[in-house]
C-alpha positions as YAML, in Angstrom:
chain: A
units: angstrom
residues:
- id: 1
  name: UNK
  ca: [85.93, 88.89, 99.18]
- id: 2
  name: UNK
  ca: [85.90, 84.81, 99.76]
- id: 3
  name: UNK
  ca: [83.28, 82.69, 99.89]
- id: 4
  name: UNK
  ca: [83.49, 78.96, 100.69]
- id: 5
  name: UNK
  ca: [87.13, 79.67, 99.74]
- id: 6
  name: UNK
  ca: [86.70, 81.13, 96.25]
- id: 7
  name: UNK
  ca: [87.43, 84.75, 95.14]
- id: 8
  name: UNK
  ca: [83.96, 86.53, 94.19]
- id: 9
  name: UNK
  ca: [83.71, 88.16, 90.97]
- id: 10
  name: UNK
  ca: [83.89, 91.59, 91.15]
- id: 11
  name: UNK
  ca: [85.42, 92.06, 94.57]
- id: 12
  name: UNK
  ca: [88.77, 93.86, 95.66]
- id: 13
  name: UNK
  ca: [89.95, 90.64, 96.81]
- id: 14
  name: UNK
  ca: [92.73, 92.15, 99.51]
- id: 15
  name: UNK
  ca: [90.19, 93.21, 102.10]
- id: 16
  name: UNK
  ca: [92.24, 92.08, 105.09]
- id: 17
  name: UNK
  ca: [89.85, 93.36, 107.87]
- id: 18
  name: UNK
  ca: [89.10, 90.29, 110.81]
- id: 19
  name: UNK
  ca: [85.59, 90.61, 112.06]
- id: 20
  name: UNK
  ca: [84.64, 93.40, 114.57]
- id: 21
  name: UNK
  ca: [87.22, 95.90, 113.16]
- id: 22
  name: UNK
  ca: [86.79, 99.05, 111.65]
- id: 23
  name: UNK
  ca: [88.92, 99.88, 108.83]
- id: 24
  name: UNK
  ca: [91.24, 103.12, 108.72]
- id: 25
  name: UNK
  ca: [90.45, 105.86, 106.21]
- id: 26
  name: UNK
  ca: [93.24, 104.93, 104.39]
- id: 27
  name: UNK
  ca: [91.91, 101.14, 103.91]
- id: 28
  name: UNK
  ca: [88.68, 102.41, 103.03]
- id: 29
  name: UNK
  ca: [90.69, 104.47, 100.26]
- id: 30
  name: UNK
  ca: [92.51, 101.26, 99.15]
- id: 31
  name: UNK
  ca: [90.07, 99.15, 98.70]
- id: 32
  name: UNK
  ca: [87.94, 101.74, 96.63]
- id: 33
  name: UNK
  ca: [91.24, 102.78, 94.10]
- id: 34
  name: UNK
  ca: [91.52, 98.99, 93.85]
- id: 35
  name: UNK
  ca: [87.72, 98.67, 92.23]
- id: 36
  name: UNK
  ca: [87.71, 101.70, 90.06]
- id: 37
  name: UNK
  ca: [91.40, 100.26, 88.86]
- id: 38
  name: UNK
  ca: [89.65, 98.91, 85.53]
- id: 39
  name: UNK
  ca: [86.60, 101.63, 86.17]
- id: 40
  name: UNK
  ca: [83.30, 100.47, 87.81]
- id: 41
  name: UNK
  ca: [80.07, 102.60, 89.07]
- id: 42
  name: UNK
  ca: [79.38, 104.03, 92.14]
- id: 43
  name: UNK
  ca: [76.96, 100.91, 93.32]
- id: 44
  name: UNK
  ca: [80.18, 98.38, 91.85]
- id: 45
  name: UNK
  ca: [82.26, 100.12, 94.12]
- id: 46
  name: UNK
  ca: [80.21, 100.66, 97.21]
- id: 47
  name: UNK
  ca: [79.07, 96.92, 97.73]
- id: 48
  name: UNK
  ca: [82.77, 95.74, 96.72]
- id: 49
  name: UNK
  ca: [84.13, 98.44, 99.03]
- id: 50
  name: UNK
  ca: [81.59, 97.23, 101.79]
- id: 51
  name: UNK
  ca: [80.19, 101.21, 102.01]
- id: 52
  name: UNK
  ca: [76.88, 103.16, 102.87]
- id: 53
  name: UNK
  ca: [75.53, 105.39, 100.93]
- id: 54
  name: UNK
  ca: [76.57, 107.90, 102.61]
- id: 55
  name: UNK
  ca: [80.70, 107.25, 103.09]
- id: 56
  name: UNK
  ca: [80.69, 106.60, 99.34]
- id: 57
  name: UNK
  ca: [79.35, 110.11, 98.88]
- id: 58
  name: UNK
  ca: [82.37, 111.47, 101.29]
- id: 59
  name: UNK
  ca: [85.18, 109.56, 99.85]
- id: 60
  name: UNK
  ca: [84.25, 109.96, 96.05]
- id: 61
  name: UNK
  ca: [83.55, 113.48, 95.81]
- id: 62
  name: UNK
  ca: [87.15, 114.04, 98.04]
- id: 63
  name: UNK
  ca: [89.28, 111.02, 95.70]
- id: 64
  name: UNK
  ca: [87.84, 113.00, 92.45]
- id: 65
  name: UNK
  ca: [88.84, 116.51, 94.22]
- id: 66
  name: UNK
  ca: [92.50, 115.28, 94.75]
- id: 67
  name: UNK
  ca: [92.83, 113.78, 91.01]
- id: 68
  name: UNK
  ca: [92.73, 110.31, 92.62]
- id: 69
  name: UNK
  ca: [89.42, 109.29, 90.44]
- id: 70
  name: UNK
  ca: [88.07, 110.24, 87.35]
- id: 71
  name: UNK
  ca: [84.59, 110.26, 86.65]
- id: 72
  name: UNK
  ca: [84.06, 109.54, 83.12]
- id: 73
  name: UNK
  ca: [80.26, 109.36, 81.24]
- id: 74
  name: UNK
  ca: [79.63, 106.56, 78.84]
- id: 75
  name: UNK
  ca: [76.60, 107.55, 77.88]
- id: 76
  name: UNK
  ca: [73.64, 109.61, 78.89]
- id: 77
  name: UNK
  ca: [72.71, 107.72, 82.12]
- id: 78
  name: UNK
  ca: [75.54, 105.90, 83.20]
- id: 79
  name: UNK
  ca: [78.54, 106.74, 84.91]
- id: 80
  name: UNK
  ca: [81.69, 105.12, 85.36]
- id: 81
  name: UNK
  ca: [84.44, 105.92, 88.36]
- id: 82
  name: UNK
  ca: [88.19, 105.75, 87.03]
- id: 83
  name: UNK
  ca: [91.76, 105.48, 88.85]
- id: 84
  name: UNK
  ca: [94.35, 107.68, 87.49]
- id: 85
  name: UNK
  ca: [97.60, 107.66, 87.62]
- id: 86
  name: UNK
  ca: [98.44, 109.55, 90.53]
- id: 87
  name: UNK
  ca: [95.72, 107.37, 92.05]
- id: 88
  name: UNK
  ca: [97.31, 104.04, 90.95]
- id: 89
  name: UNK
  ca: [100.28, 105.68, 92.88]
- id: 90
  name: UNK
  ca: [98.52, 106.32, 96.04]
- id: 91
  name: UNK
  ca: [97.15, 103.12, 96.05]
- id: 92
  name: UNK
  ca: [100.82, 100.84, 95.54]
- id: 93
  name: UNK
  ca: [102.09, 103.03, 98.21]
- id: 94
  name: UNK
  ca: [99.18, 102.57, 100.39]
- id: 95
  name: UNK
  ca: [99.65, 98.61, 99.92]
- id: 96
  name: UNK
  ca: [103.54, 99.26, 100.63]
- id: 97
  name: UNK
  ca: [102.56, 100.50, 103.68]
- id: 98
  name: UNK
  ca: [99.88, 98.58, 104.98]
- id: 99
  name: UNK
  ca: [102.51, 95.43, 104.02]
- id: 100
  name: UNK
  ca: [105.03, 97.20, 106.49]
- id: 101
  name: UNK
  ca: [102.88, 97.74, 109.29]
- id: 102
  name: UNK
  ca: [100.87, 94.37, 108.94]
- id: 103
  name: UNK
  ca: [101.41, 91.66, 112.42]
- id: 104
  name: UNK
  ca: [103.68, 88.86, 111.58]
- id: 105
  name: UNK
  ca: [102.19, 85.64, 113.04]
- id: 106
  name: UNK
  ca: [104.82, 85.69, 115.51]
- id: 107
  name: UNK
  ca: [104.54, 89.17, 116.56]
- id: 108
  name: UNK
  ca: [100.95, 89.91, 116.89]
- id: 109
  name: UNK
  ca: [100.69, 92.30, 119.33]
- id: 110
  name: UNK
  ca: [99.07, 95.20, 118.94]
- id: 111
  name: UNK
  ca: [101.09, 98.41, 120.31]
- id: 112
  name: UNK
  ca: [99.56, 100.10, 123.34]
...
């Protein structure tokens, strides 16, 4: 995320969504493999992600179901959320194929 021009700390930093769209499941997916990529905590990843409560609930419990995440303890209360390696794979071909399917300047229309 930018502000005033600057990366933020912290943030997935390829969120491409223009105001007033909804992002696809599959850029919702993106953007969370892209946070856990060095490990982070369920509240890292749902403010970076831009989430509720609730779709971080959905999404985690079906990315660590399909070996996407890890969730690894580091101690008695705190949890940490990490990408594996298949999910460092979904996510480049994610990317690959968000690349493809992104509007050039010149042709931004959107198919009907």
């Amino acid at each position: 995320m930018r502000l005033n021009g600057k990366l933020m700390p912290g943030t997935a930093g390829k969120q491409k969504v223009a105001v007033g769209q909804r992002r696809s499941n599959i850029e919702i997916i993106a953007d969370m493999l892209r946070v856990g990529e060095n490990g982070a905590g369920k509240t890292e990843i749902m403010y970076t992600a831009n989430m509720s409560y609730h779709q971080i609930q959905k999404y985690l419990e079906y990315l660590i179901n399909q070996g996407f995440i890890n969730k690894v303890n580091l101690d008695n209360t705190m949890i940490a959320y990490q990408v594996t390696e298949s999910g460092l794979k979904l996510l480049k071909a994610i990317n690959t194929l968000l690349e493809m399917i992104e509007p050039t300047e010149s042709s931004s229309q959107q198919p009907e």
